[in-house]
C-alpha positions in Angstrom: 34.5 11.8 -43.3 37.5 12.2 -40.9 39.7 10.6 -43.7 38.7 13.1 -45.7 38.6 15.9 -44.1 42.4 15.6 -42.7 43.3 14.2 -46.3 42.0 18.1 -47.8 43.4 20.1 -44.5 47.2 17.8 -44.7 50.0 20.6 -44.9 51.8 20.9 -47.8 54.0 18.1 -48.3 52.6 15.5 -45.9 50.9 12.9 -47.1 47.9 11.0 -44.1 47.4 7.4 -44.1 44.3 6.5 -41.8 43.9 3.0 -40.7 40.7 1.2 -39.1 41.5 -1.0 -36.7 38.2 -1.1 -34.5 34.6 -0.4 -35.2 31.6 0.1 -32.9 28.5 1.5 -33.2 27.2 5.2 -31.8 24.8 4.8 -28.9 22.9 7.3 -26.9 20.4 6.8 -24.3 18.0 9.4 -23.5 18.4 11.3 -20.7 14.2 11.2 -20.6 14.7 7.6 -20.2 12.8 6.6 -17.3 16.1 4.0 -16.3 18.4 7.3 -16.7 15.9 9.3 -14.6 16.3 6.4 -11.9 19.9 6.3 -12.2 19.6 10.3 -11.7 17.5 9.7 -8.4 20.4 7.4 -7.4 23.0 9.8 -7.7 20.9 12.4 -6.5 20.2 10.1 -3.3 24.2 9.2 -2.5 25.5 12.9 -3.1 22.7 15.1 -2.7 22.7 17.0 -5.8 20.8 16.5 -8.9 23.5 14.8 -11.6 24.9 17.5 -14.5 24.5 15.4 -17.7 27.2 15.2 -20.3 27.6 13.7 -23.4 31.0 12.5 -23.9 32.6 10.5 -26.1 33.6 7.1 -25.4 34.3 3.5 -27.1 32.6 0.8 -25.5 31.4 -1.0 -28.9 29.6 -3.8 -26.6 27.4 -1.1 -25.1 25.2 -0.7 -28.3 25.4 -4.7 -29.0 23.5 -5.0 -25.9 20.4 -2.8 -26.2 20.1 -4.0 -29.8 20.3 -7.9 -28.5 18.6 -7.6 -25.5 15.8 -5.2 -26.2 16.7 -3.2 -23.0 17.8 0.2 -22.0 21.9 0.4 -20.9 22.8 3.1 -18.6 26.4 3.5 -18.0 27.3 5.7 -14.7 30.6 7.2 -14.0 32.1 8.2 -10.6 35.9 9.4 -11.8 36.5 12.8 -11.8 38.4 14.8 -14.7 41.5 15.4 -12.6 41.8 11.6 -11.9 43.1 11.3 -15.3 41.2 8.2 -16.7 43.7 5.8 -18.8 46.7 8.2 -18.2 50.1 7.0 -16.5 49.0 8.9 -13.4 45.5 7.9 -13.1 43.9 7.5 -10.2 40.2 6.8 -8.5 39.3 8.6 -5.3 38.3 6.1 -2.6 35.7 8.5 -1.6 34.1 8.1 -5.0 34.6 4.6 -5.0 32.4 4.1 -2.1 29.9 6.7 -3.0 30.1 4.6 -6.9 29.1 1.8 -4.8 26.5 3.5 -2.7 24.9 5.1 -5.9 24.4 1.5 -7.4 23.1 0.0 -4.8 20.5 2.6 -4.3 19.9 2.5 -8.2 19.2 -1.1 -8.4 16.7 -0.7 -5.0 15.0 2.4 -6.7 14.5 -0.6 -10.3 12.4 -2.5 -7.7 9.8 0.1 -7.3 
């Protein structure tokens, strides 16, 4: 559809070649989930406010390999910031959220014992 749809909008004169070089497929957990809703308590435990959820985008093709191979729910939890500039030449990770990341898992796994 992308193909497509850049092939029909291509100015005049251009011609577009798409490639694929890598494949994954689309997953999504549920934010009803009860492991997101834990993962929720966890961040709402280490920074003491209730998450904001997002969907983003993403490539991660393994992510989807492993619910559908292991039968189990995958939450993936993020502690950069939007100014950090994830993958860029000036990225960089706040040490504050690196030790609040670390705090939040560790209370996430504790809250998967109850």
């Amino acid at each position: 559809m992308i193909k497509k749809h850049l092939e029909e909008h291509a100015p005049k004169g251009c011609t577009v070649k798409v490639s694929l070089q890598d494949t994954g497929n689309p997953f999504l957990t549920p934010i009803d989930s009860p492991m997101i809703q834990k993962a929720a308590e966890a961040y709402q435990n280490v920074y003491g406010k209730a998450p904001v959820y997002k969907r983003e985008g993403g490539s991660i093709p393994i992510v989807s390999d492993f619910s559908q191979s292991l039968n189990a729910p995958v939450v993936l939890m993020g502690f950069g910031l939007p100014d950090e500039n994830l993958h860029a030449p000036n990225e960089h990770f706040n040490l504050e959220n690196f030790d609040k990341g670390i705090l939040t898992i560790c209370s996430f796994l504790e809250l998967l014992k109850k």
